[in-house]
Structure formats: C-alpha cells, structure tokens
C-alpha positions in Angstrom: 19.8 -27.5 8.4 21.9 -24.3 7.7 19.8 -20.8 6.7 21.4 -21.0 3.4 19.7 -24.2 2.6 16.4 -23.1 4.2 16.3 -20.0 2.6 17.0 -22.1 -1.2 13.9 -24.9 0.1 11.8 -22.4 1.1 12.5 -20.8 -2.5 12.1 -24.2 -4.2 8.8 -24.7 -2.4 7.2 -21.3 -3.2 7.7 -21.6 -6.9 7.1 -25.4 -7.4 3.4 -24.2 -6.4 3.1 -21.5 -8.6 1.2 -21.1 -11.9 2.3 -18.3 -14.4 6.0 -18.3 -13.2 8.0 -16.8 -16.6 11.3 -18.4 -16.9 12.9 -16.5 -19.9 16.3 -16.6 -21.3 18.1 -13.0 -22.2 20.7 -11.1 -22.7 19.8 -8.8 -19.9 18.6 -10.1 -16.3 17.6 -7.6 -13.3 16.5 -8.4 -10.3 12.7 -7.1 -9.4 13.2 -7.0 -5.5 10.2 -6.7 -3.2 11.4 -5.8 0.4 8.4 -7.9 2.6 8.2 -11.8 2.6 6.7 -14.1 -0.3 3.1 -13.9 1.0 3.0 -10.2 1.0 4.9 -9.6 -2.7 2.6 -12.1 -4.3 -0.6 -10.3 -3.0 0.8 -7.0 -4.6 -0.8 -6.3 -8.5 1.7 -3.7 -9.3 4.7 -6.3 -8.6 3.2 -8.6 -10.5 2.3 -6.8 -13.3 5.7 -5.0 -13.4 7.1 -8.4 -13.2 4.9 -9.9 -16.3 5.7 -6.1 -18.5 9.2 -6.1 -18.0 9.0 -10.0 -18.9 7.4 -9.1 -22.5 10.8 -6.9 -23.8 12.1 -8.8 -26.2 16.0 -9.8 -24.9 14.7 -8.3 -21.1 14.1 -10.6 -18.1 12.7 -9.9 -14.5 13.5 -12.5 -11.9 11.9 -12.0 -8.4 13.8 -11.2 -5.1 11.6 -11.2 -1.4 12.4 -10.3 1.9 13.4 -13.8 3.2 11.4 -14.6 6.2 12.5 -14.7 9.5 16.5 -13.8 10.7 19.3 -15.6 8.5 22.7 -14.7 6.9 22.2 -16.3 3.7 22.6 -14.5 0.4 19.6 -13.0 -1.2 18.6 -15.3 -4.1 16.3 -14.4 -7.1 12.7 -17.0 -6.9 13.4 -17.9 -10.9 17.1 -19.2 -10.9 18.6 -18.8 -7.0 21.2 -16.5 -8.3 22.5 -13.7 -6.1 20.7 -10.6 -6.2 23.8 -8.6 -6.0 25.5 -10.2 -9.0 22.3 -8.5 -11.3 23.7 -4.7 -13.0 19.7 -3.7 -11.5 18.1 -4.2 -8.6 14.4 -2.5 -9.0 12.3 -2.3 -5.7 8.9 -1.9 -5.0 7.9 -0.2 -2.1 4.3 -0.5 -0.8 4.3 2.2 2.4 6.7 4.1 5.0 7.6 1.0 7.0 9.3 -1.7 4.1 12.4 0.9 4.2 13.4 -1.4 6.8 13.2 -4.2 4.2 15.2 -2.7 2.0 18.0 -2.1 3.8 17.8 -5.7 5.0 17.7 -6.7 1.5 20.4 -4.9 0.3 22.7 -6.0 2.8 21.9 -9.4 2.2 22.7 -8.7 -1.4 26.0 -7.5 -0.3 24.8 -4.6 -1.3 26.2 -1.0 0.6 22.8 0.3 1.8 23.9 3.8 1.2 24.4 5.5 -2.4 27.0 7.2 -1.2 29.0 3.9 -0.1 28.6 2.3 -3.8 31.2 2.1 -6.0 31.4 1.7 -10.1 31.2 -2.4 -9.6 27.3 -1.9 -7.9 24.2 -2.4 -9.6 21.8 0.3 -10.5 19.5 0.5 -7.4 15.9 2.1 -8.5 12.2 2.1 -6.2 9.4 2.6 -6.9 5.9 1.5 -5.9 2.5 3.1 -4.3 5.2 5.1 -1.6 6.1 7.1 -4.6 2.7 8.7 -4.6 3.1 10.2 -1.2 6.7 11.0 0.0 9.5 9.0 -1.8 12.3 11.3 0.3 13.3 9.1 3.0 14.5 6.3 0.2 17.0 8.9 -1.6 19.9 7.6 0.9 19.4 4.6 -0.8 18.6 5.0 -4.3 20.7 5.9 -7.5 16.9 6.6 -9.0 13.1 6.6 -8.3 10.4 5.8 -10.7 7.6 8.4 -10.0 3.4 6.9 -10.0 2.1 4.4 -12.3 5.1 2.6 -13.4 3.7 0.7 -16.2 5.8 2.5 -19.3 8.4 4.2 -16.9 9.6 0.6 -15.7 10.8 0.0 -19.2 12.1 3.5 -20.0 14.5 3.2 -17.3 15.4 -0.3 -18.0 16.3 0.7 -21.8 18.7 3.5 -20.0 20.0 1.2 -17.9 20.8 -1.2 -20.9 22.3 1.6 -23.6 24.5 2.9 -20.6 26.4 -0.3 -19.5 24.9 0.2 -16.4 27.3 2.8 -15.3 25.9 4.6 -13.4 26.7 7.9 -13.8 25.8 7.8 -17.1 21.9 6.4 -15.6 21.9 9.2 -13.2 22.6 12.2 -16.0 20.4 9.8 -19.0 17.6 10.0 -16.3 17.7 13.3 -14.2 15.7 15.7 -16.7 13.3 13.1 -17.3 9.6 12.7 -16.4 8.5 10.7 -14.1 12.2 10.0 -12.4 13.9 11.4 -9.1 17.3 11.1 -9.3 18.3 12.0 -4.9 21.9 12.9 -6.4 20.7 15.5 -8.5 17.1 16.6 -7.2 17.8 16.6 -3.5 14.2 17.1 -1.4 12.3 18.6 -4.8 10.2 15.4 -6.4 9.1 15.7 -10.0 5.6 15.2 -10.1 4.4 11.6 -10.3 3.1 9.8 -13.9 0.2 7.8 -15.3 0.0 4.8 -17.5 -2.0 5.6 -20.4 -5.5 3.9 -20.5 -4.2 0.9 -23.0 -2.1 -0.6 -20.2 -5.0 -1.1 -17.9 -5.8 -3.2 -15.8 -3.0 -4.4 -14.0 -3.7 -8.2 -13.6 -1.9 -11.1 -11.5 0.7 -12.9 -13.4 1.2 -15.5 -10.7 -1.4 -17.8 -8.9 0.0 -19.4 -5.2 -1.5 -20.8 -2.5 1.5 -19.2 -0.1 0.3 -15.9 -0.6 -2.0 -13.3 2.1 -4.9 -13.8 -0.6 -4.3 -17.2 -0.9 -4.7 -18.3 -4.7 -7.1 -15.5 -5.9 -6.3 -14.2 -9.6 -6.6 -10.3 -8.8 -7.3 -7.4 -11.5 -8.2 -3.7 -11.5 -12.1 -3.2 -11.9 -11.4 0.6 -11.9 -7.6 2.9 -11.1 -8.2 5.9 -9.0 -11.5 7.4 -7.0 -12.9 10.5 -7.9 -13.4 10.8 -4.1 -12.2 13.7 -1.9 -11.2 12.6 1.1 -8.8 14.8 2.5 -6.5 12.4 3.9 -5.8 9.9 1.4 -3.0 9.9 -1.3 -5.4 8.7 -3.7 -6.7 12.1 -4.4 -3.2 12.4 -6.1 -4.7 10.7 -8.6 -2.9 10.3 -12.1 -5.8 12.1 -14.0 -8.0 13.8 -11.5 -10.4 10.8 -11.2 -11.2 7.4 -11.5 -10.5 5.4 -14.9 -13.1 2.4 -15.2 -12.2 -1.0 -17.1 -15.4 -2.4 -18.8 -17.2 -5.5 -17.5 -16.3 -7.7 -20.9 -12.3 -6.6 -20.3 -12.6 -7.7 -17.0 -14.0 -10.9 -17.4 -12.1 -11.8 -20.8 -8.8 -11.2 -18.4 -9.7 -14.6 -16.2 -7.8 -17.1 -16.6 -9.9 -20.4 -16.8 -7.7 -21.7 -13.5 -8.6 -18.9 -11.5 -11.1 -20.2 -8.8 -11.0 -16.8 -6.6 -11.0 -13.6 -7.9 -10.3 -10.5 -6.5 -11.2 -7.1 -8.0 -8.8 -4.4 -6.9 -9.0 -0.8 -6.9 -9.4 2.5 -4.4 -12.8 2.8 -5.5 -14.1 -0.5 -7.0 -17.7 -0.1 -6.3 -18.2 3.3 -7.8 -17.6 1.3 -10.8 -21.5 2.2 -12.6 -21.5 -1.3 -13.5 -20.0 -3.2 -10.5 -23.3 -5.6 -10.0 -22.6 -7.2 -13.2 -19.3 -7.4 -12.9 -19.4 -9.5 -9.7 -22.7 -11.5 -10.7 -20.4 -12.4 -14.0 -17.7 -13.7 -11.9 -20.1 -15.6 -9.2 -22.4 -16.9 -12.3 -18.7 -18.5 -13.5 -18.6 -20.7 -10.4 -15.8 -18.8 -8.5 -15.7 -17.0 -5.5 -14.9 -13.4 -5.3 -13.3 -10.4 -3.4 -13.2 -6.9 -3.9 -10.3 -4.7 -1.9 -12.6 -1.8 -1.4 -16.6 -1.5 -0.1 -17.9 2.0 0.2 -20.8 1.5 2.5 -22.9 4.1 -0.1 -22.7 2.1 -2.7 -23.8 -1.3 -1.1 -27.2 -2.2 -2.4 -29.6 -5.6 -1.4 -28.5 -7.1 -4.6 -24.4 -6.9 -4.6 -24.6 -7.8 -1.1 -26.1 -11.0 -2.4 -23.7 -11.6 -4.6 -20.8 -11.5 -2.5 -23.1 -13.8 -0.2 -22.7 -15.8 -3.0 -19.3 -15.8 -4.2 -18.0 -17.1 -0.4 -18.4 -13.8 1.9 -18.6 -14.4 5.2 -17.5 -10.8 6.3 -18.7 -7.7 4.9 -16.4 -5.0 5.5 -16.5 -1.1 4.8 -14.6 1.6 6.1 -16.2 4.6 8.4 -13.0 6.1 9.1 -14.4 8.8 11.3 -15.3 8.0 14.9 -18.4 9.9 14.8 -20.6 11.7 11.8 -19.0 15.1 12.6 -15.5 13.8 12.3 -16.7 12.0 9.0 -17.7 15.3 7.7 -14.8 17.2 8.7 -12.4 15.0 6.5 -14.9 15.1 3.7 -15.8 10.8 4.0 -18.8 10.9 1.8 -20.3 8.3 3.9 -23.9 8.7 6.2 -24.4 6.7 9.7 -27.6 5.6 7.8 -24.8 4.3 5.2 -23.4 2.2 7.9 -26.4 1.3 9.3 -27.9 -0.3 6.6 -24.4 -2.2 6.0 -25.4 -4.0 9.2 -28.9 -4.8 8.0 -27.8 -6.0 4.7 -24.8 -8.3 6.3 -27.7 -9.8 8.3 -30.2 -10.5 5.3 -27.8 -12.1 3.7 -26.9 -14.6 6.2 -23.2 -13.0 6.2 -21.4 -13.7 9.6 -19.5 -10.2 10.6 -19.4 -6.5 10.2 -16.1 -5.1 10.5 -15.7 -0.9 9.8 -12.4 0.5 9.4 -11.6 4.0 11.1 -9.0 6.1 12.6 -8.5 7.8 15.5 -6.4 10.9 16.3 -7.7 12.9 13.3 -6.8 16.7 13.8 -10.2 17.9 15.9 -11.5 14.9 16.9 -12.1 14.5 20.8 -13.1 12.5 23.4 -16.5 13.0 22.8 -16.2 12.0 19.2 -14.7 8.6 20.5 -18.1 8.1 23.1 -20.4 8.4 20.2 -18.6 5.4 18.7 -20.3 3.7 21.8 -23.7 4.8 21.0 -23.2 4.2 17.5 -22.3 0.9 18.0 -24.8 -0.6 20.5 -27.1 1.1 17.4 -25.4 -1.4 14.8 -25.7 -4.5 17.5 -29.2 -4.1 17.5 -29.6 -4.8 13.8 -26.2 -7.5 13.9 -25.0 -9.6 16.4 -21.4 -9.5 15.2 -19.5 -6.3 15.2 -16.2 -5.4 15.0 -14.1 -2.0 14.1 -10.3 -1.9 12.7 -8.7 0.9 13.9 -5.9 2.7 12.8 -4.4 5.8 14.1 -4.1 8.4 11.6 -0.7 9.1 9.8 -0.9 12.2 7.7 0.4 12.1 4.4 1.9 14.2 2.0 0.0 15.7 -1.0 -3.0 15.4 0.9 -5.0 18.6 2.1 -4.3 17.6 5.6 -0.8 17.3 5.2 1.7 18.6 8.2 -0.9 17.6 10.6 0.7 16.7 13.7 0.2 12.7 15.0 -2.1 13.2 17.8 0.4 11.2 20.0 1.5 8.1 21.1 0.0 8.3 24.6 -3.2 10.3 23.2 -3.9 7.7 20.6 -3.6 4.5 23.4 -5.9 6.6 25.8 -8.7 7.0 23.3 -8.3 3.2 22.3 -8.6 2.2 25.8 -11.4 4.8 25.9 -13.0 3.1 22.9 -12.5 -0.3 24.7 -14.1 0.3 27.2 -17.5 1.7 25.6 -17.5 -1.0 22.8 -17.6 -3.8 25.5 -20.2 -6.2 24.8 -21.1 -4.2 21.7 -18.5 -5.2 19.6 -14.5 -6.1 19.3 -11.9 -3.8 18.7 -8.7 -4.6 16.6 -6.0 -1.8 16.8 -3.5 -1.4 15.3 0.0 0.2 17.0 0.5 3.4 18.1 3.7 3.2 18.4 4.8 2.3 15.0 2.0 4.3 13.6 4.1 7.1 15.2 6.9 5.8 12.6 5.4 5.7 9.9 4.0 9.1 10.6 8.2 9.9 11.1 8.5 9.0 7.2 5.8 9.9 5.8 6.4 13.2 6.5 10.3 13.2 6.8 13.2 14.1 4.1 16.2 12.2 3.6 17.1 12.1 7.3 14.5 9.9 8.4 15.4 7.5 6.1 18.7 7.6 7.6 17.3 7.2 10.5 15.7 4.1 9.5 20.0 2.7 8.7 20.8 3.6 12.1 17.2 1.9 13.8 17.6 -1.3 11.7 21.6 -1.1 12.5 20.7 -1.0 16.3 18.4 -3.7 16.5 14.9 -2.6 15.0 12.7 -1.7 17.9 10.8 1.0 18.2 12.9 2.6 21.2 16.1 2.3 18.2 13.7 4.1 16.0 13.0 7.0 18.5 16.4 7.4 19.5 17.4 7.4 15.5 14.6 10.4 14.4 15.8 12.2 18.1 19.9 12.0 17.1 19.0 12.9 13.2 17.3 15.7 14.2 14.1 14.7 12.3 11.7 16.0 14.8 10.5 16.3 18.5 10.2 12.4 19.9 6.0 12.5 19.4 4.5 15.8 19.2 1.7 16.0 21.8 -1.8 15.9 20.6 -3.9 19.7 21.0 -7.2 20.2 20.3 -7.6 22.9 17.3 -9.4 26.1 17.8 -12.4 26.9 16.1 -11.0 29.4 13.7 -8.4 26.8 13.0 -11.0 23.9 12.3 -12.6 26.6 10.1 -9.9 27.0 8.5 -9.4 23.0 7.7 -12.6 22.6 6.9 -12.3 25.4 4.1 -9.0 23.7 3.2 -10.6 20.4 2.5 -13.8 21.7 0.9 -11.9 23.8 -1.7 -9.4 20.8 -2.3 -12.2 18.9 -3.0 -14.1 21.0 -5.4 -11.0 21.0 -7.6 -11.4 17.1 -7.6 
C-alpha cells in the first residue's frame, strides 16, 4: 500500500471513531493545522475549542489538519473532507511548546507550502500560529508566519479570520489590517518586539472538548477547564503570565452542566485545578455520575483524605504531584509553595487509599542547585518508601523561559544535567525509579525558548539535514544563536541573593 493511501485510511479510521466531528458547509473553509500526530491534537482543549468556536460563525468552517505519523510524501489532507491543506486561503496552527516548530515545517512542506514567509508568493495562503508557545517566546516562528495570535485565542481567532475574509486573503492587505492590532504579531512589521499577549473574557470559559476518540493520549476522556490560570508564583513557569493576574474559577454547576451524557471519563484541565475552593465537590459530582475522572494538575498542598478518595474512586491507580525542586531549599529558592511534609503525606494518602504508585515531577539543573541538593533526593526518598512501596520521580531538566523571573538563566548543561541524573540513579536505587527525560533535546528547547528569529531558522536548516540533535547543534552553532551548551556554574551567594530577591518581589506583585 502506497503512503498516499495510508495516510487517507488512517484519516478515514480516526474520524469514523469520533463523536462531535462538525461537518459544515460554507462559503469560507481554513484549514486549523496542529503540527504533532492525531493522538497528541485530540488531547489538546485549546485546538478543540478553537476548532468548535470558529465552527459556530455563521458561513465559517474549520476543518482539521495533523502531523501525519511516521515518514511519507503524501499530501497533507484536512481530517473532515481529505482536501489538500495547501489549497485552503488559511492555514491556522497551534503550537503547544519550543519543539512542534519542527512540525510545522514538516507540515507546511507537505502542504506544498514554502516554509519561509519570505519564499511565499500572492497565490499562498495566510499562514497564522498560535497556541500556549505564544505565552512565552513566539520569536523563533516569525520565519514562518505572515501573523501570530497573541494568549487566549478565544475572540482573537475570529477577529483574524473576519480580516482574513474582508481582505480576499491577500496578504498584504492581512499584514497592514492586523499589524496595530491587539493581541497580533505581525514578524514583517514588528520584528523581535511582541505585543503583549490577550485574555478571553470570562463568558467564553471553559474551554471544553468538542471531539471524543479512543485514538487519542487521553484516550476517550471529555476534558474541560475547572479553573484558567494559578494565582501561584513560581518563578519558572509561564503561567505567572497569566491573562489577569490570577486564577479565574468556573463554578461546580457550569462544570457539570458541560458533560455530555456520553462522556464516561472526564478530565478537568487547568494550571491550578485544585486550588479550585470547591474542587471536592466538583470531582465527587463527576464520580457520583458513574464516570471515571482525571485532573491535569495535583498540588500536593492541596490533597486532603477525602479527594484522594475520590480519585480512588473515579479509577486512579497513580497519584501524581509535582515537587519540582530536588530538595526543600531548591523548592524555596524558586518560590514552589510546596513542604516535604506536603509530599510526604501524598505518600501516606496514596497508600490509604489502596492507590498503586507515587510518581513526583521535578527538575534538575535549576540555577543554584548542586550536588548536594541532588543526594537529599536520596534521603528524601528512602523517607517516602517507608510510608509507600512504589515510588517513582519524572524528571525534567530545566529550560528557562521567557517572561518568567528566572528568565536568561543559562541551561545547566548537557553533560551537567546527565551527571546529576546518573548521580540521582544511583541514590534512588531500590528506593524508587527514575524516568528522565533528555538532556539533549531539553538543551533545544532551551535554544528556542530563549532564541529570536534565528533559532527558528535554525530549526529549517536541522529538519532540512536530517532532524537529529547533532543537525540541531550544528544549525544554532552556524546561525550564530549561541555557544553549543553553555557550561553549568554554580552562582555566588550575592548572586543567589540576588535571585532570591528577584523571585520574592515578582511574586508579591502576583
């Protein structure tokens, strides 16, 4: 079988087990375009709630592109009527982090699409991103835009598809309709400076799934916001970027009355979902209902004996939390609100409630940390073996990210971050597993999220060479972007002084 006709079965196959797939006639189509496979773009809420709002314009429809799986040659096809991508006047992306650049590109070549902007001529499509990358550093996709829609994407989404319909889709008339407009970054005209980033108003919320499918990463579950944004300070996250300083919450009845009576599995989706004041009920509504249930984010704080039930309940197996910090002191220094005797009595509550695993996410190379801060880990976790008998920590090294207080810090290193993960082998043995992710691509994704519109060149020239991480290297070393992996140093104590004092007055204005 040819990759053309794979690539139109697989298609076929995805939607024929779909519930909630529009199919809309009108007189203007666009493709929404979602640079990772099926699985991944049907576990994102803010494609599939883009994809449902741009479906409710009257004489507007959104049909869906994904990354096709696997290497083939075959046109990119729209999931609703296998029509070439390319042939749509608009091709809207949405790009989750750093790394789906790649995807992109991919996609628009298999569009027939010139990658670069630059290369386009007055037959292309409007090409427009957006997508949670826009919240951090939306730079490196300028080489590849004509336009970027800035944040929470709800109303903005159909402001630029009204421009895109009064001008004909020419695109210079887009660029100049567009340019002084909130909420947009038009590369061609704004260069590195980004407008700053927009919210939905409260009337729009929550986002909720449009689409149930078994084929995607949460396999069937009908997800929707519980609560957008965290009124958290955390000094490396994005989501202190928050649209309105804080956290908005969605009321138990409004998440409940949002269920579809199919929906079996439900996942509750936020930054922050159990600082929602009234999370308890929220999940004992769902469970009481019969279905099972999932919520994206457990702050260890805010686990009590009773939710822990419910999620007992509603088909956990794994409780999972996040320290992020190797050790207390590193979990102070970035400002996680979260105690050992937080994580500690995560352990104890997994156990009482018959739940199988703990698994704690963290990072290592954090600006200060040291090997020291990586043995305590040890201690800490022989600690939490003596209350649970299955322990396991998902580690990520730390990328820093723009519009965050610890922004500019340097990536610890590619051969620092493997030493202290063999380092944190080694003491966790017999205590409890270890599931890294790489270093090496962590290093690229640091690249970009700190990088301009170079690094996303560099990204053309990596995927153009083959896609490994030695092509990415030698791309970012030949565009100039930076040094090949800065080498990790220990801060001095005046300079962890002055992060701390960074971080404590960026929180107080939280």
């Amino acid at each position: 079988m040819s990759s053309r006709q794979q690539g139109r079965d697989d298609l076929r196959r995805y939607v024929a087990a779909e519930i909630g797939t529009i199919r809309k006639e009108a007189e203007f189509r666009l493709a929404l375009v979602y640079p990772s496979p099926y699985r991944a773009a049907m576990s994102s809420l803010g494609y599939q709630t883009i994809y449902r709002r741009l479906n409710a314009v009257p004489g507007v429809a959104a049909d869906r592109a994904v990354l096709p799986d696997g290497d083939t040659d075959a046109p990119l096809l729209t999931l609703e009527r296998e029509q070439p991508a390319g042939g749509y006047p608009l091709l809207a992306f949405s790009v989750a982090y750093e790394l789906e650049i790649a995807g992109m590109i991919r996609c628009l070549e298999l569009a027939g699409i010139p990658p670069l902007a630059a290369e386009r001529g007055p037959h292309h499509p409007i090409i427009a991103a957006g997508g949670p990358l826009t919240f951090s550093n939306p730079v490196p996709l300028a080489p590849f835009c004509d336009v970027v829609a800035l944040g929470e994407a709800e109303e903005i989404a159909l402001e630029l598809v009204d421009v895109v319909r009064e001008a004909g889709g020419q695109r210079d008339a887009v660029i100049e309709a567009l340019a002084g407009r909130p909420g947009f970054y038009v590369p061609s005209r704004h260069g590195d400076d980004v407008p700053p980033v927009m919210a939905a108003p409260d009337h729009l919320l929550p986002a909720r799934s449009q689409i149930l499918t078994p084929h995607a990463e949460l396999s069937s579950m009908f997800m929707t916001e519980a609560a957008r944004g965290c009124s958290r300070g955390c000094t490396y996250c994005v989501m202190r970027r928050s649209t309105n300083g804080g956290m908005r919450v969605v009321s138990p009845d409004e998440i409940i009355g949002g269920i579809p009576p199919e929906a079996r599995r439900v996942g509750l989706v936020g930054a922050a979902v159990t600082d929602h004041p009234r999370i308890a009920e929220v999940v004992r509504r769902v469970v009481d209902s019969g279905r099972e249930i999932g919520i994206s984010s457990l702050r260890a704080d805010r686990l009590t004996d009773e939710l822990v039930g419910l999620l007992a309940r509603g088909g956990y197996r794994t409780l999972t939390t996040a320290a992020d910090g190797a050790s207390q002191r590193m979990r102070d220094l970035i400002e996680r609100k979260t105690r050992e005797s937080d994580l500690l009595r995560t352990a104890e509550l997994a156990r009482r409630h018959g739940l199988q695993t703990v698994k704690y996410y963290m990072m290592v190379g954090l600006p200060g940390e040291t090997d020291a801060d990586i043995d305590d880990l040890s201690r800490f976790a022989r600690e939490l073996r003596q209350i649970h008998p299955r322990i396991a920590f998902g580690v990520a090294p730390f990328v820093a990210k723009r519009h965050t207080p610890l922004d500019g810090e340097p990536f610890a290193g590619i051969d620092v971050v493997e030493a202290r993960l063999t380092r944190m082998r080694r003491g966790l043995r017999g205590s409890a597993t270890v599931r890294p992710t790489s270093a090496r691509w962590a290093w690229v994704e640091y690249m970009l999220a700190q990088g301009g519109a170079s690094a996303g060149l560099a990204v053309l020239d990596a995927h153009r060479a083959g896609g490994r991480f030695a092509d990415y290297r030698r791309a970012f070393d030949e565009r100039g972007c930076a040094p090949t992996g800065p080498r990790a140093r220990v801060p001095s104590t005046s300079e962890l002084i002055a992060l701390r004092r960074r971080a404590l007055g960026e929180a107080r204005a939280v």
